[in-house]
Every structure is written in C-alpha cells, then in structure tokens.
N, C-alpha and C positions, 0 to 999 in steps of 0.2 A: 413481581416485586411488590412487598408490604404496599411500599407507600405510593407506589402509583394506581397500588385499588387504594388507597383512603383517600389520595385527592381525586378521583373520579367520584366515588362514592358520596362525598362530603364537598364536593367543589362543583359549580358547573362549567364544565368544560365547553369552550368555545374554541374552534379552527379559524387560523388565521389565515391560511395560507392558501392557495389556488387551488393546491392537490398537484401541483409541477413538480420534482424536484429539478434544478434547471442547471444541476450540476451534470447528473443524468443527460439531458442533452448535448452537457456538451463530451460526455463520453463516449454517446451515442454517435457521434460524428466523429468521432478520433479514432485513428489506424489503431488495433489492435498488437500488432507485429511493425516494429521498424529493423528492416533491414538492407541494407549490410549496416554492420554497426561504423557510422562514418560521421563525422559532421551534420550531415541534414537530419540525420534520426536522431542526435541530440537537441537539432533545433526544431523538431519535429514536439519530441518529448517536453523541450523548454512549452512549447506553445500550449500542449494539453494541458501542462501542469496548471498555467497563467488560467485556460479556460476554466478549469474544474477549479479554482482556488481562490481565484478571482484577483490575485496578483502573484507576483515573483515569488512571497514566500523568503524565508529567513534560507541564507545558503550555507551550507556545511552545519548546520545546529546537531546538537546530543541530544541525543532521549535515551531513558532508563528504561528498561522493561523487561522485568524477573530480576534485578539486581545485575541486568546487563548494560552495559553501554555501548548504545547505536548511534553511528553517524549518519546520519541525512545528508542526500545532494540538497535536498530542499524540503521545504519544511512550511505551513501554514493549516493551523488549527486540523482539520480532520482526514487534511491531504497529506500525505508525506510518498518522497521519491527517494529510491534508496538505489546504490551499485550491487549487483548480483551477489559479488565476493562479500560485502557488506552484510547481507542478508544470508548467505550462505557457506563463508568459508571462516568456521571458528563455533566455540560452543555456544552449541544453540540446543533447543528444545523446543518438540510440538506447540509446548506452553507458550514459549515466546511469541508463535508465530499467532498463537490464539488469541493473546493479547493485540498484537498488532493489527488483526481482524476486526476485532472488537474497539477500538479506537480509535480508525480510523478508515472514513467512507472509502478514501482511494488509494490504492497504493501502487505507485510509479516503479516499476524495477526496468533499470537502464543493464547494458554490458553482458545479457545473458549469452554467457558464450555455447559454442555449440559443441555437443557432448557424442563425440563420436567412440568408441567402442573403447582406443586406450584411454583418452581424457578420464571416458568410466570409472576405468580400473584405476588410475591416480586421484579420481576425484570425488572417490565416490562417496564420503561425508557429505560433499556439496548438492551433489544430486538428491541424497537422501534428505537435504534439510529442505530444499528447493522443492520435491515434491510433500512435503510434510506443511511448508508454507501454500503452499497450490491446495490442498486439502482443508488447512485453517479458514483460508479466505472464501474457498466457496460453499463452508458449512457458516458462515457467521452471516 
C-alpha cells in the first residue's frame, strides 16, 4: 500500500507492543470443534467469543458487506460470530466472504449442521458458500 511505504519511509516507526498477539492465545486454548450442537457448545462458544473480544460484544448487530446485509450473533470490533445458515444460506459470493476475511481477525461460526449425502443434494448452495468462506479465511 502507497501510504504505508511513505510513513515508513518518512516516519520513524517505533513497536509498541511485546510481539504477543494475546488474542491468539486465547484461540489457542479454545476447542476448535464443539460438538453435539447443545447448550454447553453455545456456552462454550459464548466463552471463546468473551476471551478473543475481550467482552460480550454487541448481540444480534448488522453489518453490510458487498451491499449485503449480515446479521451477527455477536459482534465486537474485529471479532464477529455468526449462524452457519447466516453465512451460508442466501446470496452470497466469494467476495463476501473475502471481505469478511479481511475485516476481521476472528470469525465464530455457530450451528454448522452436518452435511450428509441428501442434506448435499438439498443444500448444496450452502455447502458451496461454506466451503468458498473456508477458502477466503485461510487465504487472508
């Protein structure tokens, strides 16, 4: 980007920070996988959200993105947690999900239901968005 070679160039740049990121830890300690989808995996999920966000987060907030409208289970600056069908069932594009990569550090998906052979064949926009989002997030 232009301007962050002419503030390096022209600026001297000083590090504030430890070199931790300490969100990171606490990702690093949080289940990957919660399952069965039941109560403790939502309050599982409430808790990760709290560690990496550093509080509760605004509940059910909008965000725009491609001229779309997303709803959040939760919501706080570069964390956002979102429902499967949320993120995956309705029009969507790679773009969307590049965006959503790009703005934010973590991103919480609750309710992924499991995709057995007819689920597929009924569902298969979803899967297709879902693994289009899985692809955004670990190229960003």
């Amino acid at each position: 980007m232009p301007a962050i070679e002419l503030v390096n160039r022209h600026c001297e740049v000083v590090n504030v920070d430890s070199g931790v990121d300490y969100r990171l830890r606490a990702l690093e300690r949080a289940a990957i996988f919660y399952s069965p989808l039941d109560e403790a995996a939502e309050q599982e999920l409430s808790r990760s959200f709290r560690a990496i966000a550093g509080n509760e987060g605004e509940a059910e907030a909008s965000l725009e993105v491609n001229h779309r409208v997303l709803k959040t289970h939760r919501l706080h600056d570069d964390v956002a947690w979102f429902e499967f069908l949320e993120l995956c069932d309705g029009p969507r594009s790679q773009n969307d999900y590049i965006e959503l990569a790009r703005e934010f550090h973590t991103v919480l998906v609750s309710n992924v239901s499991r995709m057995d052979a007819k689920k597929m064949i009924r569902r298969v926009g979803s899967s297709i968005w879902w693994t289009s989002f899985m692809t955004a997030a670990s190229s960003c």
